[in-house]
ZAMARGU-4260 file (C-alpha; in steps of 0.2 Angstrom, whole numbers, plus 5000, padded with zeros to 4 digits):
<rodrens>
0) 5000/5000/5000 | 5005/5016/4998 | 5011/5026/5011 | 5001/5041/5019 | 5007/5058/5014
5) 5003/5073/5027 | 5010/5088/5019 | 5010/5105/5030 | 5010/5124/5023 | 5018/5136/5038
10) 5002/5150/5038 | 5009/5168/5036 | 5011/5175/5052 | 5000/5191/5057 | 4994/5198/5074
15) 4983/5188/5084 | 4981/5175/5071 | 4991/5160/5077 | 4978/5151/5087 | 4964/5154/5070
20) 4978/5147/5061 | 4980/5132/5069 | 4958/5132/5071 | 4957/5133/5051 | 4972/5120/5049
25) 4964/5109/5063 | 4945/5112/5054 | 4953/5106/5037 | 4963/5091/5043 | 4945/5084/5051
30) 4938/5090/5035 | 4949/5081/5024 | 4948/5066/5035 | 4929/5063/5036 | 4925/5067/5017
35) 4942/5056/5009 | 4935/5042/5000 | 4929/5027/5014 | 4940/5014/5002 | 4945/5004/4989
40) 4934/4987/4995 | 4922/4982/4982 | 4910/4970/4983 | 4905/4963/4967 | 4894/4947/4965
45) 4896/4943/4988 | 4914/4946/4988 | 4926/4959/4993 | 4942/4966/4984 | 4956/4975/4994
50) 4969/4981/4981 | 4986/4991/4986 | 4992/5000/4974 | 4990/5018/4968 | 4980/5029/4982
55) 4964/5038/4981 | 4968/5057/4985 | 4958/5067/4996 | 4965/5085/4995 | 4961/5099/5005
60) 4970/5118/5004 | 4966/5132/5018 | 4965/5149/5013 | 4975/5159/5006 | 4990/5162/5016
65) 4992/5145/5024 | 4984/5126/5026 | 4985/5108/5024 | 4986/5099/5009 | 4984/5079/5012
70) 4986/5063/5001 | 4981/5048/5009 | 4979/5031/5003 | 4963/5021/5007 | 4963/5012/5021
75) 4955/4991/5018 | 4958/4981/5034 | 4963/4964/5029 | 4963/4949/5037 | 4979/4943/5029
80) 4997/4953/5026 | 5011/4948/5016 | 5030/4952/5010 | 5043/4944/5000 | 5058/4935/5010
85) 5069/4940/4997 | 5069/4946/4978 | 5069/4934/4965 | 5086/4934/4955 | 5083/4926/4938
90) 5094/4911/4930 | 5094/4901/4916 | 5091/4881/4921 | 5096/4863/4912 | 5078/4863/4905
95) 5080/4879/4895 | 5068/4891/4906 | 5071/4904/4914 | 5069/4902/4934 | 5061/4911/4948
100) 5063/4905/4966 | 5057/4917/4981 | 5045/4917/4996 | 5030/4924/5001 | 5028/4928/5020
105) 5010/4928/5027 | 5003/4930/5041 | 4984/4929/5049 | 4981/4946/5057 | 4963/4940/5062
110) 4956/4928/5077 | 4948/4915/5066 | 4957/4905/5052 | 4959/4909/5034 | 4958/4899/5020
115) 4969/4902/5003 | 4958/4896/4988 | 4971/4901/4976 | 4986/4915/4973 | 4990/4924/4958
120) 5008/4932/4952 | 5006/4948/4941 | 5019/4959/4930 | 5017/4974/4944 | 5019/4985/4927
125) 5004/4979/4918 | 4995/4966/4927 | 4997/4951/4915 | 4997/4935/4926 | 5013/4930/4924
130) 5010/4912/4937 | 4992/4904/4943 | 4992/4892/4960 | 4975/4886/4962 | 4969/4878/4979
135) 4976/4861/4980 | 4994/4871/4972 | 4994/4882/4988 | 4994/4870/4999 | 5007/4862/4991
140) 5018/4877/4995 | 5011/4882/5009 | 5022/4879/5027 | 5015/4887/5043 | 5030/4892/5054
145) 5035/4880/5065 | 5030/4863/5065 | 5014/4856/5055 | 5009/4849/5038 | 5009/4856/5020
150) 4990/4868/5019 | 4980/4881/5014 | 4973/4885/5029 | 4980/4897/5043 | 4975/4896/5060
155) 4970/4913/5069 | 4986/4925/5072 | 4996/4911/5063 | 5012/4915/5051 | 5017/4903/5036
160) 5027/4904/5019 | 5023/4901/5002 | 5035/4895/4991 | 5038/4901/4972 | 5044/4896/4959
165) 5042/4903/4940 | 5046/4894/4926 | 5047/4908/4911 | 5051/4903/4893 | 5068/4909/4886
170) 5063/4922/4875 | 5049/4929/4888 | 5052/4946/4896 | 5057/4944/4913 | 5046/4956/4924
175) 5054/4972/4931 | 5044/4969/4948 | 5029/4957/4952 | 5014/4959/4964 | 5004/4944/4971
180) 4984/4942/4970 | 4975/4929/4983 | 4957/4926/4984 | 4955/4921/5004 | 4939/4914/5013
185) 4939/4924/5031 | 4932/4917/5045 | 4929/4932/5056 | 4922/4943/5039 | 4902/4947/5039
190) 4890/4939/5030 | 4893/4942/5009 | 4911/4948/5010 | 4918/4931/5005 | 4929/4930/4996
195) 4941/4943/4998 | 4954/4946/4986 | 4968/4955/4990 | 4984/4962/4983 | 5001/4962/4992
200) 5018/4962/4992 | 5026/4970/4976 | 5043/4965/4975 | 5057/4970/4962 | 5065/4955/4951
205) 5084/4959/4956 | 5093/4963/4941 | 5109/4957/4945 | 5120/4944/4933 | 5124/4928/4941
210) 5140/4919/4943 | 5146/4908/4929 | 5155/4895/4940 | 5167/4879/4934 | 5159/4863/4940
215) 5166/4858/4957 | 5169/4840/4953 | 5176/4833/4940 | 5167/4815/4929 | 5154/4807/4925
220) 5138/4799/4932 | 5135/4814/4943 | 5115/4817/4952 | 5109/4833/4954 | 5100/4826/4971
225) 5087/4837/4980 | 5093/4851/4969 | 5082/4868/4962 | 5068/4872/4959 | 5056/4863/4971
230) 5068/4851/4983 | 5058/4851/4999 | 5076/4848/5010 | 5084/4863/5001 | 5074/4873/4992
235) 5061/4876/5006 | 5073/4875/5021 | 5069/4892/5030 | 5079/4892/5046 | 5077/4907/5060
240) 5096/4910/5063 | 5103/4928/5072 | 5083/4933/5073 | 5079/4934/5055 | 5074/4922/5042
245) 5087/4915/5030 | 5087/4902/5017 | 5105/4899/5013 | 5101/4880/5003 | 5085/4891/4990
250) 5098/4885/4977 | 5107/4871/4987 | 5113/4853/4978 | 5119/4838/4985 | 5130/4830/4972
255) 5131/4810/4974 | 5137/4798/4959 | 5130/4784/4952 | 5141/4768/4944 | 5138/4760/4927
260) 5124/4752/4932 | 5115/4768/4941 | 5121/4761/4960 | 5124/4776/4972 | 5136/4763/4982
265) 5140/4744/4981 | 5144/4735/4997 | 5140/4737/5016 | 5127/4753/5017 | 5137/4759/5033
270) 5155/4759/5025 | 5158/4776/5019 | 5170/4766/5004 | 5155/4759/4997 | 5149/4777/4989
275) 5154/4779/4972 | 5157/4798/4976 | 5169/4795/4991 | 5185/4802/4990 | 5182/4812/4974
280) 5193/4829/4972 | 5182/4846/4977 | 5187/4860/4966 | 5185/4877/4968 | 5172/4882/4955
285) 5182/4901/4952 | 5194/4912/4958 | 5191/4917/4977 | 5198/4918/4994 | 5196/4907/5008
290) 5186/4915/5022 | 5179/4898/5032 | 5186/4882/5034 | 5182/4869/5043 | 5192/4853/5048
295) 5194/4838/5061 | 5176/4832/5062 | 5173/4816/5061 | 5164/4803/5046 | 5145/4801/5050
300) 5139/4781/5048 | 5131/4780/5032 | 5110/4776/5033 | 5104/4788/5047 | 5108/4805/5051
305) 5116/4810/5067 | 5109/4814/5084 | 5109/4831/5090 | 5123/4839/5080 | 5128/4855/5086
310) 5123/4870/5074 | 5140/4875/5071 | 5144/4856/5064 | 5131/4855/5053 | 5142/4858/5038
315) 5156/4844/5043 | 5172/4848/5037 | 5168/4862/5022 | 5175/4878/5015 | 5168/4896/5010
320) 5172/4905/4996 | 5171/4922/4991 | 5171/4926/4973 | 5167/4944/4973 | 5150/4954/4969
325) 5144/4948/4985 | 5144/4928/4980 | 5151/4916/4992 | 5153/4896/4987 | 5149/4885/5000
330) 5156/4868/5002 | 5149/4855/5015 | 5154/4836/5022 | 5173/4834/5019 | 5181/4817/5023
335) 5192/4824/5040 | 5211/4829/5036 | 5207/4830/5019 | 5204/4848/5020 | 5219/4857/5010
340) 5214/4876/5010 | 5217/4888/5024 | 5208/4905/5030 | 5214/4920/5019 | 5222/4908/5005
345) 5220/4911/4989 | 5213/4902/4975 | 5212/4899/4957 | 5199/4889/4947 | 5200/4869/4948
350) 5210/4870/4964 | 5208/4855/4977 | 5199/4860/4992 | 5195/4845/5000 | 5190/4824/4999
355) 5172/4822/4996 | 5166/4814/5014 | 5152/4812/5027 | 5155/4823/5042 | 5143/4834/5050
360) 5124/4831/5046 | 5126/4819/5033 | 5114/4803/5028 | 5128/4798/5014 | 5144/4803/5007
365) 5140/4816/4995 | 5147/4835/4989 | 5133/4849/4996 | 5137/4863/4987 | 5128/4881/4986
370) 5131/4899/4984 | 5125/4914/4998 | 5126/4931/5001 | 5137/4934/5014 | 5151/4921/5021
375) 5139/4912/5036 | 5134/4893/5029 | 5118/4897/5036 | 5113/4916/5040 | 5115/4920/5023
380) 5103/4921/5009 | 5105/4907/4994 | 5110/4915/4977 | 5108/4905/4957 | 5123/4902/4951
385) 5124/4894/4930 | 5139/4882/4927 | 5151/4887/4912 | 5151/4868/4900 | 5140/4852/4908
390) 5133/4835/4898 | 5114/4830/4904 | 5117/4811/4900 | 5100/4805/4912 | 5088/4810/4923
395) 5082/4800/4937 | 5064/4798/4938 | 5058/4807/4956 | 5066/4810/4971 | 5055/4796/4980
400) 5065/4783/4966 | 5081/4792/4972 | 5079/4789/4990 | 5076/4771/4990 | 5090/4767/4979
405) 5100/4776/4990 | 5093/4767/5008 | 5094/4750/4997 | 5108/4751/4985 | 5098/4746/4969
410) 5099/4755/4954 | 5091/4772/4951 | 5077/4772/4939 | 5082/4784/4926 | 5069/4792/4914
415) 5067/4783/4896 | 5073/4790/4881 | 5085/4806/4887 | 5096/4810/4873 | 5115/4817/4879
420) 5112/4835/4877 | 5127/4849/4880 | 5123/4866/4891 | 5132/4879/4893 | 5129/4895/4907
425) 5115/4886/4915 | 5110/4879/4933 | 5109/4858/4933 | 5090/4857/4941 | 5084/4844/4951
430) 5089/4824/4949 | 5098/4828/4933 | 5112/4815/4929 | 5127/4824/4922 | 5144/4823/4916
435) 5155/4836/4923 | 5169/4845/4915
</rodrens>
């Protein structure tokens, strides 16, 4: 919404007319305030529309010689408010779109619950619906904060997050700034104002140009594992860290290998040298500097995640690199001792960092590798990234197919028919199977 405006004219000054002054000025303020516009709710067929966008002026000027001249904005009390976590930044992906990931923070401001029946994204410049998420797509995406199940439905005073994601063809413009339309069912409205539309949270598409990064391993056989755009262990993993809100993994991967028959490991599930991955060099994906590093940690048993790790250890044994422009390259679960970067060293492209491991809070060997905002592994926000030259040689075919080859050892079902196809300056999306170069 736009913001009030109260714009005040210093009256000329002439005896005994200070206190009429401020009486005319007072008289045109109250004036002003009881005959601007009641608001911008309409109700068209039972419903109601709350919109925030351009204000309805209500202007007011005093004699001459002095008064009040006000702009303000209609005021529509709605039952829900929203905000954008963090501005989209666009990047090209393997599947030759260009990606959108960001949030939508909501929160319940009434006593009863309300219900999202469906949410729409708009160009801000024009209002062309640039992405539609009916109900059953909401509640897909839709997280209360805390603990509690994928819904649509917030509980009074209750707070949750919505998470985007645009898929725009190649040679579609790219909005400048996008605003979000949801149609809501409230619980505390009166009879007939159901359903309320309301339109919230512009944001600005951030304009900035990603990093072109060399691949950080170096073969063939390579998965893409819980990767962007819509991995529910990275992409959706909002963590409260330092009193804010950050989502370090948005564009998180956790790279794993698979054999020439598709296996993720052969032998004992609880040997680390089982895992085809294990052991394989980490490179530095550009030129940077050293500004974390972690070592010493010990390997994590294979098949079940550690108990209670400390924060601080989540990571394992990992490295953070900054790259300049405000991109940092995160690093995660090297094999202890293999760690052969210090703080404040410099490095070049293809450089070893580390021996892929399975230290800190690890379920299997495996590379996890992303890039932030700012050097902390986790109160930093995640950034896109493209990757300079890569081979897409398969593609498995969902990440429930992934998990139980990996808790079993049986080959990964790969999607039929995917022709070898080379890429170039593009992010490797989710459960892609790649040849790194």
């Amino acid at each position: 919404m736009a913001r009030s405006r109260l714009r005040l004219s210093r009256p000329a000054r002439r005896p005994g007319g200070g206190l009429a002054a401020a009486a005319v000025a007072l008289t045109v303020l109250l004036t002003a305030c009881t005959s601007e516009t009641a608001t911008t709710t309409t109700a068209t067929g039972g419903g109601t529309s709350a919109t925030a966008g351009s204000p309805t002026t209500a202007s007011t000027s005093a004699a001459a010689g002095g008064g009040v001249s006000l702009e303000v904005p209609p005021s529509v009390q709605t039952p829900l408010v929203a905000s954008v976590l963090y501005p989209p930044v666009p990047f090209m992906g393997s599947d030759g779109d260009r990606h959108l990931v960001y949030e939508l923070s909501i929160v319940n401001y009434s006593n009863k619950n309300v219900t999202i029946g469906g949410l729409e994204v708009l160009d801000a410049e024009n209002d062309a619906v640039v992405q539609t998420l009916d109900q059953a797509a909401v509640t897909a995406r839709t997280k209360p904060v805390g603990q509690g199940p994928w819904t649509n439905v917030l509980a009074a005073a209750q707070a949750g997050t919505v998470f985007l994601h645009i898929a725009l063809p190649p040679d579609a413009a790219v909005p400048q700034e996008l605003i979000h339309r949801i149609t809501i069912t409230a619980d505390v409205a009166p009879p007939g104002a159901n359903p309320i539309v309301e339109t919230v949270a512009p944001t600005t598409v951030d304009p900035r140009t990603v990093p072109v990064l060399s691949a950080p391993l170096k073969g063939e056989g390579y998965l893409a594992a819980d990767a962007c755009c819509d991995a529910v262990r990275h992409t959706r993993a909002l963590l409260a860290v330092n009193g804010q809100p950050f989502l370090s993994q948005r564009y998180a991967v956790d790279w794993e290998q698979i054999d020439a028959e598709n296996r993720l490991y052969v032998g004992p599930r609880e040997d680390v040298n089982s895992y085809a991955i294990f052991g394989d060099e980490a490179l530095a994906a550009a030129d940077g500097t050293v500004v974390v590093m972690v070592d010493g940690l010990a390997e994590q048993t294979p098949g079940q995640f550690p108990d209670n790790i400390p924060l601080p250890e989540a990571d394992g044994n990992s490295v953070v690199l900054d790259i300049g422009n405000g991109f940092f390259v995160n690093y995660a679960h090297f094999q202890p001792g293999s760690v052969r970067v210090q703080v404040g060293d410099t490095v070049k492209t293809g450089d070893v960092l580390g021996l892929v491991g399975n230290t800190g809070n690890s379920l299997v060997p495996h590379l996890h590798f992303h890039v932030q905002d700012g050097p902390s592994p986790l109160a930093s926000q995640g950034l896109p990234y493209e990757f300079d030259s890569f081979t897409v040689t398969g593609q498995a075919v969902s990440t429930e197919a992934f998990d139980q080859a990996e808790a079993d050892g049986t080959p990964l079902p790969l999607v039929a028919g995917v022709v070898p196809s080379e890429h170039t300056n593009e992010m490797v999306l989710d459960q892609n199977v790649v040849t790194l170069r």
